[in-house]
N, CA, C and O of each residue as an XYZ file, in Angstrom:
276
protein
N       0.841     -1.172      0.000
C       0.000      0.000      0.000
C       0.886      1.234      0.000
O       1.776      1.407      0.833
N       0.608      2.046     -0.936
C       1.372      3.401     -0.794
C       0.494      4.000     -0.243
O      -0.692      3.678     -0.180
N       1.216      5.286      0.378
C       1.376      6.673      1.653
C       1.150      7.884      0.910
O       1.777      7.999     -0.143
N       0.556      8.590      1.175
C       0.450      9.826      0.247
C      -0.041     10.878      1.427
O      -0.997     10.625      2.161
N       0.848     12.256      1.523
C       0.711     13.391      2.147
C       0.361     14.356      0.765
O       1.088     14.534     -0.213
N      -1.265     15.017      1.082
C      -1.239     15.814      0.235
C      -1.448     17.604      1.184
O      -2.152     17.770      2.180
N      -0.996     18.191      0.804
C      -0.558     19.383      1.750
C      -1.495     20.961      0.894
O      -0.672     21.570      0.210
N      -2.439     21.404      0.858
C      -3.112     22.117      0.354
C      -3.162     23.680      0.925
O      -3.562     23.950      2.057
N      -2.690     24.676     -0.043
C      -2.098     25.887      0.498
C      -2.805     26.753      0.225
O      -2.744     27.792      0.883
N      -3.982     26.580     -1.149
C      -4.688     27.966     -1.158
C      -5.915     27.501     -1.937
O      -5.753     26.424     -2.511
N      -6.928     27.995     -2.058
C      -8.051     27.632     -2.529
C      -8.914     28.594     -2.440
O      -9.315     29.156     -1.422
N      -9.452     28.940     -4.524
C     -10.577     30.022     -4.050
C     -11.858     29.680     -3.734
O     -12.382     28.622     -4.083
N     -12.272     30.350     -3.226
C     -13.420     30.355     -2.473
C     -14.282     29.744     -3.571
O     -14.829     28.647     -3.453
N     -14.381     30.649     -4.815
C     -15.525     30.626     -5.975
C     -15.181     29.604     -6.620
O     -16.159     29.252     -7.280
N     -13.936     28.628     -6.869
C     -13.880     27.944     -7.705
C     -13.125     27.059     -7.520
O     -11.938     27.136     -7.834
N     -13.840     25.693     -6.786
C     -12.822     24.811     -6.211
C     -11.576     24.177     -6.987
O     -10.648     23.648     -6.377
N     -11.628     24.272     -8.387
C     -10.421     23.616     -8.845
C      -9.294     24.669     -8.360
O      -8.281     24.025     -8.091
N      -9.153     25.670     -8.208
C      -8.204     26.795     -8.139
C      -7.803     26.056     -6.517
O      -8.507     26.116     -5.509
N      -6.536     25.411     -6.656
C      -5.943     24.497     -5.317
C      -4.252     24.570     -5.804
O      -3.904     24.144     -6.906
N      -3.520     25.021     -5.062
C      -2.102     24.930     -5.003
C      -1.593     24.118     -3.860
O      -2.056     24.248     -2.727
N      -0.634     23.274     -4.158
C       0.085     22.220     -2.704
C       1.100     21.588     -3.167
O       1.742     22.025     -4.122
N       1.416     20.372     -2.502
C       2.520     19.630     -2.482
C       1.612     18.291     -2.227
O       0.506     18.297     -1.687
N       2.335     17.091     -2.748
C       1.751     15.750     -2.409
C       3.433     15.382     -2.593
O       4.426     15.873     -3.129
N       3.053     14.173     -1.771
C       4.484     13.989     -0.953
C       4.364     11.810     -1.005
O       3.486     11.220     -0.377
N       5.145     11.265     -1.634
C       5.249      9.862     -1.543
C       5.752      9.684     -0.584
O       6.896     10.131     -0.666
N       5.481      9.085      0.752
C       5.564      8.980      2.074
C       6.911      8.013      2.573
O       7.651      8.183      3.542
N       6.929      6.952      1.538
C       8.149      5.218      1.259
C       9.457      6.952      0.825
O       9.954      7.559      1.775
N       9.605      7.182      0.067
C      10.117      8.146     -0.742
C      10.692      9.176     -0.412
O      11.897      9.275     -0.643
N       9.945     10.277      0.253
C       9.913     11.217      0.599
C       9.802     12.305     -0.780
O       9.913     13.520     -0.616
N       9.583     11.724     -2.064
C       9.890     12.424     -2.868
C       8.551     13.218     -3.255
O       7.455     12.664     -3.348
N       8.789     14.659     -3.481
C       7.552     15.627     -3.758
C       7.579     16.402     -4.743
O       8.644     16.539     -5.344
N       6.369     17.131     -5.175
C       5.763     17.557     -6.036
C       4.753     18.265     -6.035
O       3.678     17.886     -5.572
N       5.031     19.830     -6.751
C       3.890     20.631     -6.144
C       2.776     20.560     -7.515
O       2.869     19.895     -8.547
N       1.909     21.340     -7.153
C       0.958     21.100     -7.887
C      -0.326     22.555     -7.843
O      -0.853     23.040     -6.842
N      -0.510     22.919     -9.215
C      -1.671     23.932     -9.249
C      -3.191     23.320     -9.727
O      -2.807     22.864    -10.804
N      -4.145     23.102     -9.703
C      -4.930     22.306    -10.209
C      -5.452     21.161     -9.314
O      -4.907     20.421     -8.496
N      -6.993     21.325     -9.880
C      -6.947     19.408     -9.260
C      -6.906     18.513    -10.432
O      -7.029     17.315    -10.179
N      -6.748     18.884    -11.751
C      -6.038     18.543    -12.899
C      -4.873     17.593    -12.403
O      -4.909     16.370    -12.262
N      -3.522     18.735    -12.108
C      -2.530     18.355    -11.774
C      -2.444     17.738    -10.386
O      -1.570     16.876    -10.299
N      -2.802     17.858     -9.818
C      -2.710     16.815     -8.636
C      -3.345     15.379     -9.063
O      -2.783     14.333     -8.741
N      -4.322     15.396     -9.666
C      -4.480     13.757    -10.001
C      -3.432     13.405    -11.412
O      -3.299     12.276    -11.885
N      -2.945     14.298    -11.782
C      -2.035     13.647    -13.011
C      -0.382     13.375    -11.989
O       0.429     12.536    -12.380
N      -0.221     13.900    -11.191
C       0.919     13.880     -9.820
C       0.545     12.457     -9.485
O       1.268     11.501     -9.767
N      -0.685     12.355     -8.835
C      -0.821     11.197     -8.404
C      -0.771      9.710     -8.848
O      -0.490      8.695     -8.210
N      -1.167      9.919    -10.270
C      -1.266      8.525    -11.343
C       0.142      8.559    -11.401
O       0.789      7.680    -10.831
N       0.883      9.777    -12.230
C       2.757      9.527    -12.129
C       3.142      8.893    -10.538
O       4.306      8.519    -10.683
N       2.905      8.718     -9.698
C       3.663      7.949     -8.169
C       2.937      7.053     -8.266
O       3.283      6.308     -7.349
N       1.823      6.428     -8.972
C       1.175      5.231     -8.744
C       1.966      4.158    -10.289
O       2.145      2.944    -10.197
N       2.290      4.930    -11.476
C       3.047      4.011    -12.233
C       4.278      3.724    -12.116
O       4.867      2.816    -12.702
N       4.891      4.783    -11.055
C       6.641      5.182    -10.906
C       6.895      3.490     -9.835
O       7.797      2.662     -9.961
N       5.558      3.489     -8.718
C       5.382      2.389     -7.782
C       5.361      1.007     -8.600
O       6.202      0.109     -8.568
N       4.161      1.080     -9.349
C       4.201     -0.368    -10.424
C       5.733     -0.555    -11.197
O       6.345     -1.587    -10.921
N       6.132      0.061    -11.804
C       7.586      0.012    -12.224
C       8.627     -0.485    -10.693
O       9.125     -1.611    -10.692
N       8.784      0.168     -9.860
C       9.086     -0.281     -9.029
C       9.169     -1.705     -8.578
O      10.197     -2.277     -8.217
N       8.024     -2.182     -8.638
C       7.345     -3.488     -7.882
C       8.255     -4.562     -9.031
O       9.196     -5.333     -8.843
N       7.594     -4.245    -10.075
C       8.340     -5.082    -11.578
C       9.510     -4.567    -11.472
O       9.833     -5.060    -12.553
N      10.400     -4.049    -11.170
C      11.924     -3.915    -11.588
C      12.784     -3.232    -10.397
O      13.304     -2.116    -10.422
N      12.808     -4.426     -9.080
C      13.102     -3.290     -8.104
C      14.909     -2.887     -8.161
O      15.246     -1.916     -7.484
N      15.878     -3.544     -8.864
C      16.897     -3.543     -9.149
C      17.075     -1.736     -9.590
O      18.191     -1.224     -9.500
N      15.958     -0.970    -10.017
C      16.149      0.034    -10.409
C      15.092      1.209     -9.540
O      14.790      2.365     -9.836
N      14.810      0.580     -8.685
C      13.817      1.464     -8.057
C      14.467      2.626     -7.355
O      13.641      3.460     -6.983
N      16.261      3.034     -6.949
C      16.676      3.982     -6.819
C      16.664      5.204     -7.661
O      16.592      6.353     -7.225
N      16.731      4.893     -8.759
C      16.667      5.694    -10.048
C      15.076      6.274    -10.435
O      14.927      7.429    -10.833
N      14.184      5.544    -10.305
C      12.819      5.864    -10.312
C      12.128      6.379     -9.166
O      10.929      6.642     -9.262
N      12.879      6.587     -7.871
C      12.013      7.333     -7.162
C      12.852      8.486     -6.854
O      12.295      9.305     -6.124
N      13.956      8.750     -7.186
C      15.036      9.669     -7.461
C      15.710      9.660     -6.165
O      16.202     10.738     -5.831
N      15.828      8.746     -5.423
C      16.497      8.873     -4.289
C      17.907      6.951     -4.778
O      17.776      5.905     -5.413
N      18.744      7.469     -4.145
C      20.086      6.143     -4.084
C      19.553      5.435     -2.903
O      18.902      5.871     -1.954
N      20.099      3.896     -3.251
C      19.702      2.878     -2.195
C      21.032      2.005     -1.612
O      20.873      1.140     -0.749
């Protein structure tokens, strides 16, 4: 099961997509900010295929979550 911190910094009143933050892979620590709830679910699918790659090829999973092992 992946961990996900999503951290939400501003939001207009009139128009809920208007959302700026950070979501944060928790295993990882690796982050990514984000304007949109566009971009936050396109953030989120990228750490959910970066994970499947992972799972299938963990010999390289330093390189794909951008952290050394």
């Amino acid at each position: 099961m992946q961990t996900y911190v999503v951290r939400v910094y501003r939001r207009d009143s009139d128009n809920n997509n208007e959302v700026a933050g950070i979501i944060e892979k928790v295993e990882t620590r690796q982050q990514h900010a984000f304007i949109g709830l566009s971009e936050l679910q396109d953030t989120l699918e990228q750490f959910i295929k970066s994970n499947d790659a992972e799972t299938r090829l963990p010999g390289v999973r330093g390189q794909l979550a951008g952290t050394e092992i």
